[in-house]
C-alpha positions as CSV (number, residue, x, y, z in Angstrom):
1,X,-14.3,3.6,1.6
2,X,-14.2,1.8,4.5
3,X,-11.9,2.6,7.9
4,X,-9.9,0.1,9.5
5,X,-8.4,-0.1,12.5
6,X,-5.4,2.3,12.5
7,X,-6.4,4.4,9.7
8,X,-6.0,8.3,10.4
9,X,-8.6,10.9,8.5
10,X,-8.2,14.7,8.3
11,X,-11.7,16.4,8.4
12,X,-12.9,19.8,7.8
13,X,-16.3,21.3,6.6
14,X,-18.0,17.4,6.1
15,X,-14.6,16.7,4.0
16,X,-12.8,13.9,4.3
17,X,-8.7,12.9,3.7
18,X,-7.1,10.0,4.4
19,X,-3.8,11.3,2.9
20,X,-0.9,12.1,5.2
21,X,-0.9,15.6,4.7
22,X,-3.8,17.9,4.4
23,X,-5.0,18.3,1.0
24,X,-4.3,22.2,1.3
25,X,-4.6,22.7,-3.0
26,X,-8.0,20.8,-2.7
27,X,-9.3,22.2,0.0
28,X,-8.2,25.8,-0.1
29,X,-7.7,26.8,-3.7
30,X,-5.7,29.7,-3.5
31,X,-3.1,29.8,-0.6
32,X,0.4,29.8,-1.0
33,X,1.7,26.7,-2.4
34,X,5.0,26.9,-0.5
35,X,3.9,27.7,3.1
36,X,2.7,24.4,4.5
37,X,1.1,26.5,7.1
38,X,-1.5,27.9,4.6
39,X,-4.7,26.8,5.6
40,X,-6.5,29.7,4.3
41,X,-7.5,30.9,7.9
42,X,-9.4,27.7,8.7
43,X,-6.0,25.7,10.2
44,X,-8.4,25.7,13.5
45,X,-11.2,24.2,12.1
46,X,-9.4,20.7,10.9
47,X,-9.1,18.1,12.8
48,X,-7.5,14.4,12.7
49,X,-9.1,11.1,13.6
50,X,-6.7,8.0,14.1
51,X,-9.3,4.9,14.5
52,X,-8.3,2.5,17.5
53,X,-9.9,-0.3,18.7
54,X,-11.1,1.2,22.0
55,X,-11.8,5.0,20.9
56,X,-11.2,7.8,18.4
57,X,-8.5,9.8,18.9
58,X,-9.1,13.1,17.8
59,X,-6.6,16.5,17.4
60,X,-5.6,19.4,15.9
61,X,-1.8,18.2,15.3
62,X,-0.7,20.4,12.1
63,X,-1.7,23.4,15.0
64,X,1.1,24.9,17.4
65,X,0.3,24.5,20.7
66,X,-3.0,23.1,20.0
67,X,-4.2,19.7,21.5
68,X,-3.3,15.7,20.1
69,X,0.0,15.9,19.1
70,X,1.0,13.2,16.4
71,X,2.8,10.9,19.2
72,X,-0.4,10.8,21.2
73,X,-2.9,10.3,18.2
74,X,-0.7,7.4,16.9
75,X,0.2,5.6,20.4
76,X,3.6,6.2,19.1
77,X,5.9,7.9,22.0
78,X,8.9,7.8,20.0
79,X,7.3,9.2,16.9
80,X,8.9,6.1,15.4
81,X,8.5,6.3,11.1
82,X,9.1,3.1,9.0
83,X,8.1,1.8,5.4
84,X,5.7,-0.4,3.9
85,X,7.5,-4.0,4.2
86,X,9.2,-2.4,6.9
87,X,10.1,-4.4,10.1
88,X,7.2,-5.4,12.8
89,X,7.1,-3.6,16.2
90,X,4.0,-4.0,17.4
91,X,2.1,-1.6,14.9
92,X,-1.0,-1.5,13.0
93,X,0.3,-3.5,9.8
94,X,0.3,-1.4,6.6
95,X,-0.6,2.2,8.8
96,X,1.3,4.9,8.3
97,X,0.9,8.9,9.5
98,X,2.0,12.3,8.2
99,X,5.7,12.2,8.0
100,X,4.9,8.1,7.7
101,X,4.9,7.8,11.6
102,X,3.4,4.3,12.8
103,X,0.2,3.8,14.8
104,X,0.4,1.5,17.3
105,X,-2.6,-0.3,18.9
106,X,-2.0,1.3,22.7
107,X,0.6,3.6,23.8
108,X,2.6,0.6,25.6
109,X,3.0,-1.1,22.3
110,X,4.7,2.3,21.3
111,X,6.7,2.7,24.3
112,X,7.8,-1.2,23.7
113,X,8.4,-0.7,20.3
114,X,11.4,2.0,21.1
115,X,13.7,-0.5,22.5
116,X,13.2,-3.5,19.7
117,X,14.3,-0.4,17.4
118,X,16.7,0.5,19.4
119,X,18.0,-3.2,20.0
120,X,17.5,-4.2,16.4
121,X,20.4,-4.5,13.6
122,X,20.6,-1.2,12.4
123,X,21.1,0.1,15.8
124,X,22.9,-2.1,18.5
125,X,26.2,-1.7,17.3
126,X,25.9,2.3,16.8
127,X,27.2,4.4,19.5
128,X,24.3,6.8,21.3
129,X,25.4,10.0,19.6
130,X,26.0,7.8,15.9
131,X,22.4,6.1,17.1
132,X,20.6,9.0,18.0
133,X,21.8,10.7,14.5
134,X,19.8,7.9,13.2
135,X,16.9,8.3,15.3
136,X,16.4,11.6,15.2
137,X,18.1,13.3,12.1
138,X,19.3,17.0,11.5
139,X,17.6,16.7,7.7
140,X,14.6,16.5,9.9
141,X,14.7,19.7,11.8
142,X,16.5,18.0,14.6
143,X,19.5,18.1,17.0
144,X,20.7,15.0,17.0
145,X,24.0,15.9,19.2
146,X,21.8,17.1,21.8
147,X,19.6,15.0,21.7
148,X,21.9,11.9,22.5
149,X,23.2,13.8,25.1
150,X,20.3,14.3,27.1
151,X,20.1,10.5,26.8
152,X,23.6,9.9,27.8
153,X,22.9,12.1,30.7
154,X,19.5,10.9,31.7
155,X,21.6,7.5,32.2
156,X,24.9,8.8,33.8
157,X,27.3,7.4,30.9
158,X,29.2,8.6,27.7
159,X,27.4,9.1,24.0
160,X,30.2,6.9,23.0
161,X,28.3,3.8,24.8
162,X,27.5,1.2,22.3
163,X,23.4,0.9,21.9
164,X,23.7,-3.0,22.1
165,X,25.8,-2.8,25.6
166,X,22.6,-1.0,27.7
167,X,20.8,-3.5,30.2
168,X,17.2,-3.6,30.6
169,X,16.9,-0.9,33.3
170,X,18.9,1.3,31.4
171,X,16.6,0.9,28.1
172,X,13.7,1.6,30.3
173,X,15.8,5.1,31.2
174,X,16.1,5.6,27.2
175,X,12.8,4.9,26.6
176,X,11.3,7.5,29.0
177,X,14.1,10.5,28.0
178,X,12.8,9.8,24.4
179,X,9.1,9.6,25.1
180,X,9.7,13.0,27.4
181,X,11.5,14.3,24.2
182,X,9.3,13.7,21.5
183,X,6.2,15.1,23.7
184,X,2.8,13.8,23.7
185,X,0.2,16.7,23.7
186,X,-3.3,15.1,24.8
187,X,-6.0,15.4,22.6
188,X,-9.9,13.9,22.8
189,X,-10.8,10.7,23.5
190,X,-14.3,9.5,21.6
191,X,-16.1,6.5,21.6
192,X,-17.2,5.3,19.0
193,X,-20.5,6.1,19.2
194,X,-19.9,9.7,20.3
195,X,-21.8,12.5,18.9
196,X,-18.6,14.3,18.7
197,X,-17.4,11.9,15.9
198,X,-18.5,13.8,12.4
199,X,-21.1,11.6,10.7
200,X,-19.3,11.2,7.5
201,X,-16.6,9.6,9.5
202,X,-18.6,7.5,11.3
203,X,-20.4,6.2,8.5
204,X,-16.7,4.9,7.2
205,X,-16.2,3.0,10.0
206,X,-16.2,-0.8,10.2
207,X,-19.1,-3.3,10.5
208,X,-18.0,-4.2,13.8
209,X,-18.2,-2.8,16.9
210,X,-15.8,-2.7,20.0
211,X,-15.7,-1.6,23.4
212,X,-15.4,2.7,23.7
213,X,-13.4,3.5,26.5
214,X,-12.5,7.1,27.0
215,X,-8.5,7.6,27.9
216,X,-10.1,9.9,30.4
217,X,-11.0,7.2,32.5
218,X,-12.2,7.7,36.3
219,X,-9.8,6.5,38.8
220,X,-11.1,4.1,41.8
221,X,-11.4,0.5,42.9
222,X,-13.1,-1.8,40.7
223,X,-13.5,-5.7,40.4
224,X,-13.3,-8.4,37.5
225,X,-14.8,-11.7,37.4
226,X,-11.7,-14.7,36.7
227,X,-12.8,-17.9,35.6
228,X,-10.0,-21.1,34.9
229,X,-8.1,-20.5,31.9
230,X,-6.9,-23.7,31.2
231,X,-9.8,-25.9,30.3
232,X,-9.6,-27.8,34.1
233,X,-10.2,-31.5,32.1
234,X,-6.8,-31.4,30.7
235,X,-5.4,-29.4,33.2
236,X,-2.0,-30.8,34.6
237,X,0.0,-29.2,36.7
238,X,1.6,-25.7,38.0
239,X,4.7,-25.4,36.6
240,X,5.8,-22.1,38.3
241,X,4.7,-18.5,39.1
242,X,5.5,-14.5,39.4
243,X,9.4,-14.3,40.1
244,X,9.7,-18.5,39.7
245,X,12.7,-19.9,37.6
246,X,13.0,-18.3,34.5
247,X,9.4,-15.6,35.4
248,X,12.3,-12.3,36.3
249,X,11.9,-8.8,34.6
250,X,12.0,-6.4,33.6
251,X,8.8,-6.9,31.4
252,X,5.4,-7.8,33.7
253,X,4.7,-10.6,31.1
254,X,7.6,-12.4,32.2
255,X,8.4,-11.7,35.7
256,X,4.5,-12.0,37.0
257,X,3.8,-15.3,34.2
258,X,2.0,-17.8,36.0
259,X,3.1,-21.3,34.2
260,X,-0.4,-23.4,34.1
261,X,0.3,-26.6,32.7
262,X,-2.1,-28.9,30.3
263,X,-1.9,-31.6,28.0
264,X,-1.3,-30.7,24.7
265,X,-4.2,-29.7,22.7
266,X,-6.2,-28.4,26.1
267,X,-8.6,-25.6,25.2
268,X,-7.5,-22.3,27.0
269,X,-10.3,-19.7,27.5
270,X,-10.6,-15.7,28.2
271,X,-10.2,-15.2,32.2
272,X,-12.1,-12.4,32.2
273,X,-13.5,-10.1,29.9
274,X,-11.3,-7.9,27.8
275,X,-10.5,-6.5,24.0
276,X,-7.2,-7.4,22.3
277,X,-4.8,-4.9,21.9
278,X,-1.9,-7.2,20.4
279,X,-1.6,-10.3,18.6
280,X,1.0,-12.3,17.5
281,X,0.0,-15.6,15.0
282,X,1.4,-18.5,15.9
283,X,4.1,-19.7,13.4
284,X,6.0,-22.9,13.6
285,X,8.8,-21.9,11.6
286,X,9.9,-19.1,14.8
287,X,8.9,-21.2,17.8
288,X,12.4,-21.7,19.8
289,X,13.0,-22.2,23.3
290,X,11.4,-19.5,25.7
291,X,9.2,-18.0,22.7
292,X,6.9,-19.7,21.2
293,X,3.2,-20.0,20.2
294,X,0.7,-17.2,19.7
295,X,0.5,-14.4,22.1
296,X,-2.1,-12.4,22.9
297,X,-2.4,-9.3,25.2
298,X,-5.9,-8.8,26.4
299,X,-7.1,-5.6,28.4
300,X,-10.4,-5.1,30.6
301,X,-12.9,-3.2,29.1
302,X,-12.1,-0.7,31.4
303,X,-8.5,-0.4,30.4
304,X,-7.5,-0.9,33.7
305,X,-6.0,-4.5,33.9
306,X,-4.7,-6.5,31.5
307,X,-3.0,-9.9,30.9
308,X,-1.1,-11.8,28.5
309,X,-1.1,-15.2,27.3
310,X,1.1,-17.2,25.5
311,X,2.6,-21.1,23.9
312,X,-1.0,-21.3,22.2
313,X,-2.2,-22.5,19.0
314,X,-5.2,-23.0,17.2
315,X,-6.8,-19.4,17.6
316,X,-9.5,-18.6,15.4
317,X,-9.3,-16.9,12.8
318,X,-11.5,-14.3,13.5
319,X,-9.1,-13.2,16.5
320,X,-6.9,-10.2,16.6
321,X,-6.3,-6.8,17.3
322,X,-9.5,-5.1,18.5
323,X,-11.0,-8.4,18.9
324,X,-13.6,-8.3,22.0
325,X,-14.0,-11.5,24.1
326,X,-16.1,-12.5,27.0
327,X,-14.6,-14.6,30.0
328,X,-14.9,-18.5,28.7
329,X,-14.6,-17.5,25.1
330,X,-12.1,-19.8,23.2
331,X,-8.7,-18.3,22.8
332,X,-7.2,-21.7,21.3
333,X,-4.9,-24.9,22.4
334,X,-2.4,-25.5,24.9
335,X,0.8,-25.8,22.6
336,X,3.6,-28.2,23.1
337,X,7.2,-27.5,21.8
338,X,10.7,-28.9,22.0
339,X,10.5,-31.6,25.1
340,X,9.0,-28.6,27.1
341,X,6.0,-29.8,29.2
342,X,3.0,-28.2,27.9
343,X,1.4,-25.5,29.4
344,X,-0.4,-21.8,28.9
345,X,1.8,-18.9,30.4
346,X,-0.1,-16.4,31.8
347,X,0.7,-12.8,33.5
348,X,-1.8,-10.2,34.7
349,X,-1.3,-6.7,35.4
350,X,-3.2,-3.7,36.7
351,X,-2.7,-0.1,34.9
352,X,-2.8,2.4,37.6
353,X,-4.3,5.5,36.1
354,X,-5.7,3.0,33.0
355,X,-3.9,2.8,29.5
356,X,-2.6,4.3,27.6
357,X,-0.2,6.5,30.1
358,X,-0.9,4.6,33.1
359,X,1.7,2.8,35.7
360,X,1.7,-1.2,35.0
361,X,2.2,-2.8,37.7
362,X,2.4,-6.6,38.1
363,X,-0.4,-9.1,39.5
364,X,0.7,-12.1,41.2
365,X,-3.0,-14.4,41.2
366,X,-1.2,-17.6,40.9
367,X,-2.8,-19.4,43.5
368,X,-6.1,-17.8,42.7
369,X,-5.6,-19.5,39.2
370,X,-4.4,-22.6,41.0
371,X,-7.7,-23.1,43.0
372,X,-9.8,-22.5,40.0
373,X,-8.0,-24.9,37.9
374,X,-9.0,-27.7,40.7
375,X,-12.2,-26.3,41.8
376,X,-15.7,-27.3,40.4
377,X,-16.9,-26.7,37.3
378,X,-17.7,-23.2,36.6
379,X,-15.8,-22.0,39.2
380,X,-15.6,-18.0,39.4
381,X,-13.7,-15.3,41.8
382,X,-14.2,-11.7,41.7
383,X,-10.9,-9.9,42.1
384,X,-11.3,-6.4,43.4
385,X,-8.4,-3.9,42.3
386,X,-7.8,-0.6,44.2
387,X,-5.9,0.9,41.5
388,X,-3.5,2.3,44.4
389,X,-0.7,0.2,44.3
390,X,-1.9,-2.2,46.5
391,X,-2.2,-6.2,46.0
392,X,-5.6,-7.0,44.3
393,X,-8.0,-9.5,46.6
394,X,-9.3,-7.0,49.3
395,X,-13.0,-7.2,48.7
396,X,-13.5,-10.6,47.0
397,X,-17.0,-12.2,47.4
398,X,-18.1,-15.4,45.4
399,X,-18.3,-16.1,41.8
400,X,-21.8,-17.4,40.5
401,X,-19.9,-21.1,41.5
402,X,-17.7,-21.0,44.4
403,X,-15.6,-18.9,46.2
404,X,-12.1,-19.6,45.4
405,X,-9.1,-17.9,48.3
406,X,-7.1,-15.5,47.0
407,X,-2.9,-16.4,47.8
């Protein structure tokens, strides 16, 4: 077999299991059918492996108080289950964990991924304490009274409050009592060529290789090259930036979203270097007024800055999650919809502390991208971020063109 990105494997004694559960029968002849805790006195020796684009993540979740719970493993702070065929929120299509948890690409695609459930059909019009019965249900071991009150709490209102009636900030409340809830036990972050990874699981993995970034990542300034990317010959316009017109939050892809504007069919280009961690297709039959296009979030290699790009088309098809891209590598073309005036929307942002976990925080470049959309050819900046909270720019020197100011 070959891995894929998303796929979870349960290991012991050069054995293998992609299964949800561990294959206790096959593996430990002998031990007591009806105690799932039966492991035959090697329950410390297995581990599980969740494959993600940017590392291994490896623990010992079937283990009380031992390292990697489920939630962390899977990027999934909600320990959010679904189905096959089952609605989209961000995950790895077609993955599912023990207990048929999703695994998401990076824990903010989990975290994101509580509120569309939370927002969707089956929840809006539910009440916190009916919601939350939902969510987290008794015929799974929970308490899903007390559960909607610590919620209720956490935001100062009544569990009779309708789902669908909480603002943004409040969601954002929801969305951390739940992620503090479920718990997320850290476990070990591999590359993917570690010598920690068991050979028979890294012979399974795929062909291609991507960028292996520890979670454990140093903390400290560092700096990215930023090149134009709009392709400057069919560049327009500005057409707004962080906080401008509709650019307000509470999400960092709106509120910092740098409109760059370009004649329909303008190639648009990687800014800096980066892996995708999410990718939505463009499909005509969904574009409508503010959403539209392919999207694609792209992180540094280093995990510690990120942006987001949007109202594209014509991506390759060889782009997607996992996908690693130099700056200047084709992304696709500068879509035009609905008597909007074409342009790429663009947001950066800078992950204090690095993803998954870390604080993102908004990065307003706009007239850095202004001046390299109108500079020379080849024009390059090198933004230093100090991964403190203040505004990246301190520290810039020239780019192999020109020097482009920082606004």
């Amino acid at each position: 077999m070959t891995l894929e990105l998303g796929d979870h494997v349960w290991y012991w004694n050069g054995r293998m299991s992609t299964d949800k559960n561990i294959p206790r029968a096959e593996w430990f002849p002998g031990t007591n059918p009806h105690d799932p805790t039966d492991y035959g006195g090697h329950g410390k020796e297995i581990f599980h492996y969740v494959i993600h684009a940017d590392e291994i993540a490896r623990g010992r979740p079937h283990m009380r108080n031992h390292e990697g719970s489920f939630a962390w493993l899977n990027n999934n702070p909600g320990n959010i289950t679904g189905v096959p065929g089952g609605p989209d929120y961000g995950q790895y299509p077609g993955k599912f964990n023990w207990h048929n948890f999703l695994v998401f690409p990076s824990w903010g695609d989990g975290y994101f991924a509580i509120a569309q459930l939370l927002r969707s059909a089956s929840y809006r019009d539910l009440s916190i304490l009916d919601g939350f019965a939902r969510y987290a249900p008794a015929s799974d071991g929970n308490d899903p009274a007390t559960y909607a009150h610590a919620v209720a709490n956490a935001l100062g209102i009544s569990v009779g409050t309708r789902l669908g009636d909480l603002d943004d900030d409040q969601m954002r409340v929801v969305q951390d009592k739940i992620q503090e809830i479920e718990g997320a036990v850290p476990g070990a972050s591999l590359a993917w060529d570690s010598e920690e990874v068991p050979a028979e699981i890294a012979a399974q993995l795929p062909a291609f290789r991507r960028i292996p970034r520890p979670r454990a990542l140093a903390r400290g300034a560092f700096t990215m090259d930023i090149s134009a990317p709009v392709d400057p010959s069919g560049y327009t316009r500005a057409h707004g930036g962080p906080h401008q017109g509709g650019h307000q939050g509470p999400h960092w892809y709106i509120e910092y979203g740098m409109d760059l504007g370009g004649q329909a069919g303008t190639p648009v280009f990687a800014a800096f270097d980066g892996h995708i961690t999410r990718f939505t297709p463009h499909t005509p039959a969904t574009d409508s007024g503010k959403v539209y296009g392919a999207q694609i979030f792209l992180r540094a290699p280093n995990d510690m800055m990120g942006g987001f790009y949007t109202h594209l088309t014509d991506v390759p098809s060889g782009l997607g999650v996992g996908s690693t891209v130099s700056r200047g590598d084709f992304l696709g073309t500068v879509l035009e919809f609905g008597g909007i005036p074409p342009h790429l929307h663009l947001a950066l942002v800078e992950i204090i502390g690095g993803a998954p976990g870390g604080q993102y925080v908004g990065v307003d470049l706009y007239q850095t991208f202004l001046g390299l959309e109108t500079a020379a050819p080849g024009a390059v900046v090198t933004v230093t971020f100090s991964q403190d909270g203040s505004a990246p720019g301190e520290g810039l020197r020239a780019g192999p063109a020109e020097s482009v100011p920082v606004g």
